[in-house]
N, C-alpha and C positions, 0 to 999 in steps of 0.2 A: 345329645351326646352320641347314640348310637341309633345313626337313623335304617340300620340294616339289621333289627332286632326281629329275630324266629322265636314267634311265642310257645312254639312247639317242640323249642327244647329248653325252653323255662324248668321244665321238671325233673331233666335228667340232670338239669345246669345244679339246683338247688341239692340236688340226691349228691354231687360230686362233690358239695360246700360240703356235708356233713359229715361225708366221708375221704376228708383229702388224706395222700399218702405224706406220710412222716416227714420227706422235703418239703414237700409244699406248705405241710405244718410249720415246719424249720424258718422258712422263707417268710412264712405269712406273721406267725407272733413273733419272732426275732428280728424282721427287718419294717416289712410292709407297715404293718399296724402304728409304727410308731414316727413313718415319714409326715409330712406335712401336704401332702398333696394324697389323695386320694386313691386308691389300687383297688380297683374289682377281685373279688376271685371266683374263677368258672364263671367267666362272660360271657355272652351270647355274642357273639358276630356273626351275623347270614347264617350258613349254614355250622357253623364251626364253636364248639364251647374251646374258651381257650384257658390257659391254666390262671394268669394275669391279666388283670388290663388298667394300664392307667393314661386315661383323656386327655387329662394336662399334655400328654408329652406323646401322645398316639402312640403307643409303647402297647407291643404284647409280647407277655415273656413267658416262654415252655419249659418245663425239668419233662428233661426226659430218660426212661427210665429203661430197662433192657428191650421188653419190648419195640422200641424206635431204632434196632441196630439190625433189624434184618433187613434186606433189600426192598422187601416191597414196603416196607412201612415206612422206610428211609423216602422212598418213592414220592409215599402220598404226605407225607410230610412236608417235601421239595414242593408241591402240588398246595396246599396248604398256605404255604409259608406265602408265596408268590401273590396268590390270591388275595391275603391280607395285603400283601405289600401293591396290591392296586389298588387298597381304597384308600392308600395312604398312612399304613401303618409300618412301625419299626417291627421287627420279629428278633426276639432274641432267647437264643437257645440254652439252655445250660441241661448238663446229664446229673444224675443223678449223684455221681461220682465226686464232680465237681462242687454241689453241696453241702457233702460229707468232710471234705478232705481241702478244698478251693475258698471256702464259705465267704470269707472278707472280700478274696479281691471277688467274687458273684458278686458281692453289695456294693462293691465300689463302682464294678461295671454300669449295672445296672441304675444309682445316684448319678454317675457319667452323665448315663443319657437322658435323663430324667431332666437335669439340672443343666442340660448343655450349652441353655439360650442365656444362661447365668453367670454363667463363670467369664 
């Protein structure tokens, strides 16, 4: 599944499962848990834990939260995102805002893509 697995951040990966923020909570027992296909949370890819990850559909999804709106984190984010998108993964972004306030069409987006080889 993920042949670019960093055992060295197995432990912060696991520390961020126990501690996810309230979106990611939102996202995870409201939508995730209850799809038919599989979604990691706090994945390991190379050097990078990411927020989502589901194989099926090479899909990795970010909520991101104020932190991601300053310029340099916007930066490394851009840097980030790219990166996965050369081993062949989708990257898809949602803010925190969108969550809160967006929630269905997030879940519709994101079944979209999931489900795209299907419809």
């Amino acid at each position: 599944m993920n042949d670019t697995h960093n055992p060295k951040l197995t432990p912060y990966a696991r520390d961020l499962r126990k501690n996810m923020t309230k979106e990611e909570r939102k996202l995870w027992y409201d939508f995730f848990r209850d799809l038919p296909c599989q979604v990691h949370r706090q994945f390991v890819i190379d050097r990078y834990i990411v927020d989502f990850f589901c194989a099926s559909a090479n899909l990795v999804i970010e909520l991101d939260g104020s932190q991601h709106y300053t310029d340099e984190k916007h930066a490394e984010d851009l840097k980030r995102d790219q990166y996965l998108r050369s081993l062949g993964y989708t990257v898809l972004r949602y803010s925190n805002y969108q969550i809160h306030r967006e929630f269905n069409a997030v879940k519709q987006d994101i079944w979209n893509h999931i489900y795209k080889d299907f419809s």
